[in-house]
PAVEXLUM-647776 format. One line per field, with one value per residue: residue number from 0; x, y, z of N, C-alpha, C in turn. Coordinates in nm, 4 decimals, always signed. Layout:
BEGIN
num [NUM, ...]
n_X [X, ...]
n_Y [Y, ...]
n_Z [Z, ...]
ca_X [X, ...]
ca_Y [Y, ...]
ca_Z [Z, ...]
c_X [X, ...]
c_Y [Y, ...]
c_Z [Z, ...]
END
This chain:
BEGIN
num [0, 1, 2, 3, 4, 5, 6, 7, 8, 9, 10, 11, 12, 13, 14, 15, 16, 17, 18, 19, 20, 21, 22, 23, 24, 25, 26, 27, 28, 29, 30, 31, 32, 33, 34, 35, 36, 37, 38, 39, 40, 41, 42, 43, 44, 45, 46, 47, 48, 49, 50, 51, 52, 53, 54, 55, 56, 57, 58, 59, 60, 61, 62, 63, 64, 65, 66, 67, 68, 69, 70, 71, 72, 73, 74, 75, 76, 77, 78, 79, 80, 81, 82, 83, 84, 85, 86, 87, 88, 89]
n_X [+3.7450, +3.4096, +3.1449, +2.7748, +2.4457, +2.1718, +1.8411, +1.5633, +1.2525, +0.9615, +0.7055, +0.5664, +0.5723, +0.8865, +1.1201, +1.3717, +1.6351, +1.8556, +1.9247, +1.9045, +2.0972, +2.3357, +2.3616, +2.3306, +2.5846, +2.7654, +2.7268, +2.7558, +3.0162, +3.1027, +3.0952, +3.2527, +3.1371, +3.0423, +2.8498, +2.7721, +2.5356, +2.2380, +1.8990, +1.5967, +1.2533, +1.0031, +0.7257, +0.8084, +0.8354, +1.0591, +1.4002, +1.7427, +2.0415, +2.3781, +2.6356, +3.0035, +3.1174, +3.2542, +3.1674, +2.8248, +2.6810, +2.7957, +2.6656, +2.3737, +2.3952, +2.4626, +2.2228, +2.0300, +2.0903, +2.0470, +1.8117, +1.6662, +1.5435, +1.6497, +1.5897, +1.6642, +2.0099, +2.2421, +2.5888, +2.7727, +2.9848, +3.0215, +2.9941, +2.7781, +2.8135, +2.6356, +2.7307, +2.8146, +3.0221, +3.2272, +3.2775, +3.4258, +3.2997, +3.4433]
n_Y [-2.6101, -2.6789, -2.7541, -2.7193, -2.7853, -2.5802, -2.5728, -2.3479, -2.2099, -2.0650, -1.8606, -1.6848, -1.6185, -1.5964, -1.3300, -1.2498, -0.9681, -0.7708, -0.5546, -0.6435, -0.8914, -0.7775, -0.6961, -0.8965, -1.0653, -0.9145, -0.9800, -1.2378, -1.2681, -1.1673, -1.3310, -1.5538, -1.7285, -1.8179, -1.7755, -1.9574, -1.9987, -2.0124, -2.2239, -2.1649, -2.2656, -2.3699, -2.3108, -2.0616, -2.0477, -2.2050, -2.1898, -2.3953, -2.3807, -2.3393, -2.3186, -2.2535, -2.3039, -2.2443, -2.4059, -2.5461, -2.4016, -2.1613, -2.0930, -2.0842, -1.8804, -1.6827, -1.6914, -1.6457, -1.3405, -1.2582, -1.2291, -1.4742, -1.8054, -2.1126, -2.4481, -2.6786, -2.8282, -2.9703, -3.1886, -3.1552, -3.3321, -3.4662, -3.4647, -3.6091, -3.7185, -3.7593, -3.9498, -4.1346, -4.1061, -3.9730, -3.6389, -3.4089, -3.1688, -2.8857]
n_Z [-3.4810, -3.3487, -3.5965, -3.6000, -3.6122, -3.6368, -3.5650, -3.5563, -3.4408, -3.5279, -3.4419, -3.5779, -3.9342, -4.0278, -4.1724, -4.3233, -4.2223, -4.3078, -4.1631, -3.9170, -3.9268, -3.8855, -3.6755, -3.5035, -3.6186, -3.5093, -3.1989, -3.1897, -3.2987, -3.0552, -2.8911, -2.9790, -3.2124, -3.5117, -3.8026, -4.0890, -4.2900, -4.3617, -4.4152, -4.5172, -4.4558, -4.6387, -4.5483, -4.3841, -4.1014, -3.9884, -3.9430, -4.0403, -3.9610, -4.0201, -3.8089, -3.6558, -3.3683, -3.0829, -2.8720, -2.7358, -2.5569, -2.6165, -2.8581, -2.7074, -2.5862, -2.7597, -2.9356, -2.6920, -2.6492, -2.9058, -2.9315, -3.0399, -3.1542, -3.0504, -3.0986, -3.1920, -3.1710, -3.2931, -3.3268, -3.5684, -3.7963, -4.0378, -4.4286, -4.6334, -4.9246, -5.2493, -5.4045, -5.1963, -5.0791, -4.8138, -4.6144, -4.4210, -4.2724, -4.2310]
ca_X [+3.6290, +3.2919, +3.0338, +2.6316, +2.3193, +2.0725, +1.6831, +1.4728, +1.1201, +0.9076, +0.5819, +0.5052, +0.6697, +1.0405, +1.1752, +1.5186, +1.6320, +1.9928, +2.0021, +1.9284, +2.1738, +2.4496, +2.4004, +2.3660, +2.7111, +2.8355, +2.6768, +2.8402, +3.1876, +3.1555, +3.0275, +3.3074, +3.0285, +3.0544, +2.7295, +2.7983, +2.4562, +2.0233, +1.7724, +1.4542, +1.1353, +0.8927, +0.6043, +0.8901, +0.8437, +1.1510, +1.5050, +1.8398, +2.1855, +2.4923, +2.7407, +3.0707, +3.1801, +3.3152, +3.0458, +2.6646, +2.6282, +2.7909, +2.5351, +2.2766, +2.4183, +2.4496, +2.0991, +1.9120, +2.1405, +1.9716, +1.5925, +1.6560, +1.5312, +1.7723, +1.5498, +1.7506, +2.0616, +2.3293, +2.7068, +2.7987, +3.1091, +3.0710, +2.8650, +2.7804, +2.7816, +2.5671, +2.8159, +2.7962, +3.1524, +3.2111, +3.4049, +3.4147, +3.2094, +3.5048]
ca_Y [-2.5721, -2.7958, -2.7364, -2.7185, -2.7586, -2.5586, -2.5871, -2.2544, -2.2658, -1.9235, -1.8516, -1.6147, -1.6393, -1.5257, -1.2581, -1.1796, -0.8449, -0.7364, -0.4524, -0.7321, -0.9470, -0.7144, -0.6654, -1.0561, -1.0816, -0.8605, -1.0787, -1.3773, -1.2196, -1.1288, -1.5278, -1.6845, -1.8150, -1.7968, -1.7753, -1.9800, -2.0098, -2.0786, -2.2684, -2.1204, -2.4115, -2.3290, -2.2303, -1.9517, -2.0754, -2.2700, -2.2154, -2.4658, -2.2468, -2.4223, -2.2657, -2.2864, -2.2379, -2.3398, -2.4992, -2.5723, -2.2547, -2.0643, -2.0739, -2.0611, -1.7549, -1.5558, -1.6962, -1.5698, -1.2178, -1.1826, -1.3009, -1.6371, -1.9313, -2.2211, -2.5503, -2.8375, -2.7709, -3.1287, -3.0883, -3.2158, -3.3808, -3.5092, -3.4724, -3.7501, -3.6836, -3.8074, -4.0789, -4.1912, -4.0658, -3.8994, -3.5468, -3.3393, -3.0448, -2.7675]
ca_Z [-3.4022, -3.4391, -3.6762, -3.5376, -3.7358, -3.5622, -3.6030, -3.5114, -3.4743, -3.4790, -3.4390, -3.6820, -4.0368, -4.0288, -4.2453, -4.3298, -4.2131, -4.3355, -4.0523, -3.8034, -3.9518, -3.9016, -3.4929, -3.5045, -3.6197, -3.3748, -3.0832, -3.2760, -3.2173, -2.9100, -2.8401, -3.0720, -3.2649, -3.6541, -3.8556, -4.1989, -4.3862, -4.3262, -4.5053, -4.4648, -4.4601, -4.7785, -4.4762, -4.3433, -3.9489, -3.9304, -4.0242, -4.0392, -3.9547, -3.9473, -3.7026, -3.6110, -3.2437, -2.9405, -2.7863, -2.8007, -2.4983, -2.6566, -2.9435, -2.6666, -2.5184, -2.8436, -2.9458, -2.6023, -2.6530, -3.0311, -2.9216, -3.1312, -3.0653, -3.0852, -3.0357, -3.1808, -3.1715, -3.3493, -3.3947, -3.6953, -3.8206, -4.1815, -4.5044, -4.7009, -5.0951, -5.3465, -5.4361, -5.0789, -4.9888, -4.6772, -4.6376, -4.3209, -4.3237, -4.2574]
c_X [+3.5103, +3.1938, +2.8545, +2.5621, +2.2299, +1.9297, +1.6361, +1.3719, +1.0709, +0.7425, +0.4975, +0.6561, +0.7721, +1.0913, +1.2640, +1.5121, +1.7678, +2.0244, +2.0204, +2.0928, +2.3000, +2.4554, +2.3697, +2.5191, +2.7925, +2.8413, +2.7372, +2.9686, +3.1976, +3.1754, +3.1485, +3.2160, +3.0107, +2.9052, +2.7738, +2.6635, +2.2998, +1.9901, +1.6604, +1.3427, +1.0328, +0.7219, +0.6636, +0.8641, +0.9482, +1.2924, +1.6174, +1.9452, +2.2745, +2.5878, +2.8442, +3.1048, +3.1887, +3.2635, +2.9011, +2.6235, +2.6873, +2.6951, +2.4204, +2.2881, +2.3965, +2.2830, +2.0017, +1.9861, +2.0339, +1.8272, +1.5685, +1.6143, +1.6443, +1.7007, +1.6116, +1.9024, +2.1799, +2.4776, +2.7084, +2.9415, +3.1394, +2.9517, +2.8693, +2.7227, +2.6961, +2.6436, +2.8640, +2.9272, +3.1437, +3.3664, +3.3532, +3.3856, +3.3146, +3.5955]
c_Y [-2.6541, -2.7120, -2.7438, -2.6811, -2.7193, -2.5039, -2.4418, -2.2330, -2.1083, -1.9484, -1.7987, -1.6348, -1.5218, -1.4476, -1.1852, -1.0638, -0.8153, -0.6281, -0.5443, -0.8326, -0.8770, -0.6700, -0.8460, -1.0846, -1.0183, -0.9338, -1.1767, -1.3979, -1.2245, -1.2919, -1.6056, -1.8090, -1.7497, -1.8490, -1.8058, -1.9371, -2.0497, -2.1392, -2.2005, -2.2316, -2.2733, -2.2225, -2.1125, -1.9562, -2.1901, -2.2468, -2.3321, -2.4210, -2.3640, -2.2985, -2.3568, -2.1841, -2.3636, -2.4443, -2.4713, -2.4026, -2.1759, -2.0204, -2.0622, -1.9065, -1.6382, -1.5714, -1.6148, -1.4079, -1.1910, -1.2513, -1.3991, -1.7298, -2.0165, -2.3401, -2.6264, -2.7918, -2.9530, -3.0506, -3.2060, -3.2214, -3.3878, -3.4703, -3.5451, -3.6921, -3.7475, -3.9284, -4.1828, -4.1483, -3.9475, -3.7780, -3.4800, -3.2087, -2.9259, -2.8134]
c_Z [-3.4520, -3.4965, -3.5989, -3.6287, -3.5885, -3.6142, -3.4855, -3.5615, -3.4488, -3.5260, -3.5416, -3.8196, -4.0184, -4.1223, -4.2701, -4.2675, -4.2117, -4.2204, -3.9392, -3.7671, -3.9112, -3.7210, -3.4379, -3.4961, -3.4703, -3.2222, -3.1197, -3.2623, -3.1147, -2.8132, -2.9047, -3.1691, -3.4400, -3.7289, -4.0207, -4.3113, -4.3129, -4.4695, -4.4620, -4.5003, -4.5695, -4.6634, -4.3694, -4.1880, -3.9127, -4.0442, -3.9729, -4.0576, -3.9580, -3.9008, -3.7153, -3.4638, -3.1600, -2.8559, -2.7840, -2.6601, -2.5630, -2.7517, -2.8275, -2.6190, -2.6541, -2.9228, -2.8657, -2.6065, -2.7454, -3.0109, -3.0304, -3.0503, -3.1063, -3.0263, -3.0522, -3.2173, -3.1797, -3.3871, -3.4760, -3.7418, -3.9845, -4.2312, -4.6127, -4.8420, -5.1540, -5.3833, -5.3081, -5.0372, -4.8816, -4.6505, -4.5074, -4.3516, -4.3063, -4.3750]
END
Protein backbone atom coordinates (compact mmCIF):
# COMPACT_ATOMS: atom_id res chain seq x y z
CA UNK A 1 0.00 0.00 0.00
CA UNK A 2 1.73 3.62 -0.63
CA UNK A 3 3.03 5.72 1.93
CA UNK A 4 1.82 9.81 2.01
CA UNK A 5 3.49 12.66 3.71
CA UNK A 6 0.82 14.96 4.52
CA UNK A 7 1.24 18.75 5.43
CA UNK A 8 -1.72 20.36 7.66
CA UNK A 9 -1.97 23.87 8.10
CA UNK A 10 -4.29 25.36 11.04
CA UNK A 11 -5.13 28.47 12.00
CA UNK A 12 -4.95 28.49 15.47
CA UNK A 13 -2.15 26.45 17.29
CA UNK A 14 -2.91 22.64 17.25
CA UNK A 15 -3.11 20.58 20.31
CA UNK A 16 -2.95 16.98 20.69
CA UNK A 17 -6.06 15.46 22.07
CA UNK A 18 -5.83 11.59 22.88
CA UNK A 19 -9.83 11.39 23.02
CA UNK A 20 -9.79 12.92 19.52
CA UNK A 21 -7.20 10.70 18.44
CA UNK A 22 -9.09 7.67 19.17
CA UNK A 23 -12.44 8.62 16.92
CA UNK A 24 -9.72 9.61 14.27
CA UNK A 25 -8.64 6.13 14.11
CA UNK A 26 -11.92 4.86 13.80
CA UNK A 27 -12.62 7.17 10.64
CA UNK A 28 -9.15 5.83 9.43
CA UNK A 29 -10.59 2.25 9.42
CA UNK A 30 -13.47 2.82 8.10
CA UNK A 31 -11.31 4.84 5.05
CA UNK A 32 -8.49 2.07 4.86
CA UNK A 33 -6.24 4.75 5.81
CA UNK A 34 -3.49 3.95 8.47
CA UNK A 35 -2.21 6.81 10.66
CA UNK A 36 1.72 6.03 11.32
CA UNK A 37 3.24 9.17 13.09
CA UNK A 38 3.19 13.59 13.14
CA UNK A 39 5.75 16.13 13.51
CA UNK A 40 4.39 19.03 14.99
CA UNK A 41 6.27 22.65 13.56
CA UNK A 42 8.02 24.45 16.79
CA UNK A 43 5.07 27.50 16.12
CA UNK A 44 2.26 24.42 16.61
CA UNK A 45 0.19 25.61 13.21
CA UNK A 46 1.42 22.97 11.03
CA UNK A 47 1.80 19.29 11.28
CA UNK A 48 3.66 16.43 8.86
CA UNK A 49 1.62 12.80 9.12
CA UNK A 50 2.80 10.11 7.15
CA UNK A 51 -0.01 7.75 6.11
CA UNK A 52 -0.49 4.68 4.64
CA UNK A 53 -3.51 4.02 2.31
CA UNK A 54 -5.02 3.29 -0.72
CA UNK A 55 -5.13 6.39 -2.30
CA UNK A 56 -4.59 10.22 -1.91
CA UNK A 57 -8.97 10.44 -1.56
CA UNK A 58 -9.07 8.31 0.50
CA UNK A 59 -6.94 10.44 2.89
CA UNK A 60 -9.10 13.32 1.71
CA UNK A 61 -12.24 11.61 2.61
CA UNK A 62 -11.19 10.53 6.13
CA UNK A 63 -9.55 14.05 6.56
CA UNK A 64 -12.97 16.12 5.59
CA UNK A 65 -14.93 13.22 7.95
CA UNK A 66 -12.42 14.31 11.08
CA UNK A 67 -12.49 18.35 10.32
CA UNK A 68 -8.66 18.03 9.17
CA UNK A 69 -7.18 19.84 6.89
CA UNK A 70 -5.03 17.95 4.43
CA UNK A 71 -3.20 20.75 2.22
CA UNK A 72 -0.16 19.09 0.69
CA UNK A 73 -0.62 15.95 0.44
CA UNK A 74 3.15 13.71 -1.53
CA UNK A 75 3.28 9.89 -1.75
CA UNK A 76 6.37 8.81 -0.87
CA UNK A 77 8.46 5.89 -1.89
CA UNK A 78 11.98 6.00 -0.34
CA UNK A 79 14.07 7.52 2.52
CA UNK A 80 17.38 8.55 2.01
CA UNK A 81 19.84 7.90 5.10
CA UNK A 82 22.49 9.87 6.35
CA UNK A 83 25.03 7.78 4.46
CA UNK A 84 23.15 8.65 1.33
CA UNK A 85 21.70 5.07 0.86
CA UNK A 86 18.29 4.64 -0.15
CA UNK A 87 15.65 2.20 1.70
CA UNK A 88 11.92 2.17 1.06
CA UNK A 89 9.91 3.67 3.63
CA UNK A 90 7.60 0.40 4.54
Amino acid sequence: MPYYLIERRYAEEFAPDPEKAGGLRLINDDESVSWLFSFLSADKRKTFCLYEAESVEAILRAADRAGLPADVIVEVTDRIMPDGSLHPVG
